[in-house]
C-alpha positions as CSV (number, residue, x, y, z in Angstrom):
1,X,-129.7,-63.6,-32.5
2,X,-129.8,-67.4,-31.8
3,X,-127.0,-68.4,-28.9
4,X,-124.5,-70.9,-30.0
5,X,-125.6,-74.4,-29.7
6,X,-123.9,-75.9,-26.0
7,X,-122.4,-79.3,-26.1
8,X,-122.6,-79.1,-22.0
9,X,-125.3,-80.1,-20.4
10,X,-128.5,-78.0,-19.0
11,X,-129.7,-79.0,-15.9
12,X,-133.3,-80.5,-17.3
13,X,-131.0,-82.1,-20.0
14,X,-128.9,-83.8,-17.2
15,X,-132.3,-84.9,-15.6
16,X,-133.2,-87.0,-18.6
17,X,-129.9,-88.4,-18.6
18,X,-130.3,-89.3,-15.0
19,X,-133.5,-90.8,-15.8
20,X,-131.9,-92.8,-18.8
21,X,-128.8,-94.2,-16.5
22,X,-130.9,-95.2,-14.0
23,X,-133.5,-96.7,-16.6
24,X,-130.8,-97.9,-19.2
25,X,-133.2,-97.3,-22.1
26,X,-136.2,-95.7,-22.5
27,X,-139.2,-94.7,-24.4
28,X,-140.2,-90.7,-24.6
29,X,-143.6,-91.8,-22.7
30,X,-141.2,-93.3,-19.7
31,X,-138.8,-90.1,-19.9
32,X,-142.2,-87.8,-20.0
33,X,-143.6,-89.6,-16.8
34,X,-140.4,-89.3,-14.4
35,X,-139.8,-85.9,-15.6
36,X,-143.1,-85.4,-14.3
37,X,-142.6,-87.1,-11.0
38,X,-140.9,-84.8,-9.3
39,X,-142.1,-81.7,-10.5
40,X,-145.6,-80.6,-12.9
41,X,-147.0,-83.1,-15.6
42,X,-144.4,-82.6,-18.6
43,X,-146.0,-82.4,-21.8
44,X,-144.6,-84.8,-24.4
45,X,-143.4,-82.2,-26.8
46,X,-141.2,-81.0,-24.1
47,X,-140.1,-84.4,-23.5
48,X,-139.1,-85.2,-27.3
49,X,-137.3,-82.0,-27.5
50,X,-135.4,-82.7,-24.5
51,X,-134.8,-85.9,-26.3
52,X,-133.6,-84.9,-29.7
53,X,-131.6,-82.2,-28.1
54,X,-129.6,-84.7,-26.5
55,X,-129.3,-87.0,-29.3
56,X,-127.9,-84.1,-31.7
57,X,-125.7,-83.4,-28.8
58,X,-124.3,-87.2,-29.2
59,X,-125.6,-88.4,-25.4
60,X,-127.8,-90.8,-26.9
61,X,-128.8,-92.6,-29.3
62,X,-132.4,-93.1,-31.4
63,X,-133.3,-96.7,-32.1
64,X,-136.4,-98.2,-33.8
65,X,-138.9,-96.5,-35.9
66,X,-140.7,-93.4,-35.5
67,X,-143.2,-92.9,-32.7
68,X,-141.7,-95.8,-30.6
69,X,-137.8,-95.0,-30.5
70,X,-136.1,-96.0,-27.7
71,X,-133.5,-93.8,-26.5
72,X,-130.0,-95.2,-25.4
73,X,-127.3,-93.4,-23.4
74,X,-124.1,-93.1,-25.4
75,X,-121.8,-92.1,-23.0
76,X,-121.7,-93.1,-18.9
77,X,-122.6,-91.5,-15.9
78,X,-119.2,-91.5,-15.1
79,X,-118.0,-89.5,-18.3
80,X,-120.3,-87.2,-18.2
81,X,-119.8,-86.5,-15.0
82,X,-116.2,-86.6,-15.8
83,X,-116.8,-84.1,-18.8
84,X,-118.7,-81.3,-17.3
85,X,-116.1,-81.1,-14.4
86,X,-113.6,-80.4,-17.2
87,X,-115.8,-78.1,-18.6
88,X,-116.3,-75.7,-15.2
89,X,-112.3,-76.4,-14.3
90,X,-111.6,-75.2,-18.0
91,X,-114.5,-71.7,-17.3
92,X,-112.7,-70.6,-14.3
93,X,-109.7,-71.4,-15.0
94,X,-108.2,-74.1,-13.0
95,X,-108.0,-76.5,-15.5
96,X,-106.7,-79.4,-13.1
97,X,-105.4,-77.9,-10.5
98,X,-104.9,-79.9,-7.2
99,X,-105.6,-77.0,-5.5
100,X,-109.1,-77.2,-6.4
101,X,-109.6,-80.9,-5.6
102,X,-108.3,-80.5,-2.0
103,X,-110.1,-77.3,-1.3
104,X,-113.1,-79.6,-2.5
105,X,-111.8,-82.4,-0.4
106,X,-111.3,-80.4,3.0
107,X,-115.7,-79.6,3.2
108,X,-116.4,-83.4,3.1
109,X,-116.1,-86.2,5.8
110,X,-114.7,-89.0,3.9
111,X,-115.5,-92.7,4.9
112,X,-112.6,-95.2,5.3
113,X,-113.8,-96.4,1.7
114,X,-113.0,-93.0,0.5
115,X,-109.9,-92.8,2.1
116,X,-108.4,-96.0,0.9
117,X,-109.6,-95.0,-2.6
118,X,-107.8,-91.9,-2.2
119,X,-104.6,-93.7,-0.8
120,X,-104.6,-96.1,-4.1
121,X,-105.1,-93.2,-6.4
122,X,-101.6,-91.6,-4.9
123,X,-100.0,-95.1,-4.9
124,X,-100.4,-95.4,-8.5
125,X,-99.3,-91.7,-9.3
126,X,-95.8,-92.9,-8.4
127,X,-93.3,-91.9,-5.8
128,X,-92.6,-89.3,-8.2
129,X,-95.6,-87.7,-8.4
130,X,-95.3,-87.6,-4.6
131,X,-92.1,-86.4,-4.4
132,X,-93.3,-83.5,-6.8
133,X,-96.1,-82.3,-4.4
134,X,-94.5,-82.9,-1.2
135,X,-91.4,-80.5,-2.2
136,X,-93.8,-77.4,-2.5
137,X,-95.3,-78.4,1.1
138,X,-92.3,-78.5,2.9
139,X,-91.2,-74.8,1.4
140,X,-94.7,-73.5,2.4
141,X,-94.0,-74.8,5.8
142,X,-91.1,-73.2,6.4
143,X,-92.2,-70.3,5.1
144,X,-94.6,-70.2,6.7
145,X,-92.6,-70.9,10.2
146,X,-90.0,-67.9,9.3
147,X,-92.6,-65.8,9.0
């Protein structure tokens, strides 16, 4: 029995897109060749399939005529990258919990630049939003200083 057809990203599938961002556009005889760098020679079947897979998935798109199509991303690094993080919080069940992101946070060393970007993100939730997350810390705290 066939599986369900994924509209996630495989890893070799992400590779071509990576290629494709960092290219713009490209022909299946560019994609073939930097598949190839990094690992064996990739035969060009292999490369069109990885191709039309993707363009039946909607992450690109096929222009010009048959046997010289250039391929096009349809979608950003940044929402893809966007998407499949949605996708694994959604599989085990966090969804978008904060909880995740500062457990994700706390294994990195973040540069100033990443700090400040952090900062702005919080500004623009709102003093609300703070207010909302602060609450639960405070009760933790003195939780955990009872106990």
């Amino acid at each position: 029995m066939a599986r369900k057809p994924s509209r996630t990203l495989t890893e070799r599938e992400l590779q071509v897109m990576q290629i494709l961002w960092t290219l713009g556009e490209a022909r299946l005889g560019q994609v073939q060749e930097a598949l190839g760098r990094d690992s064996d020679p990739v035969a060009p079947s292999t490369a069109a399939t990885l191709l039309g897979i993707l363009v039946n998935k909607g992450y690109l798109t096929q222009q010009g005529r048959l046997g010289r199509y250039l391929y096009v991303p349809t979608h950003s690094r940044e929402e893809v990258t966007r998407g499949l993080l949605d996708d694994f919080l959604t599989r085990v069940a966090l969804d978008r919990s904060p909880s995740f992101l500062i457990q994700l946070l706390k294994g990195e060393t973040l540069s100033a630049e990443d700090r400040a970007a952090l900062r702005a993100i919080l500004r623009e939730a709102g003093p609300g939003s703070q207010r909302q997350r602060s609450q639960p810390r405070e009760g933790d705290s003195s939780q955990e200083s009872a106990s």
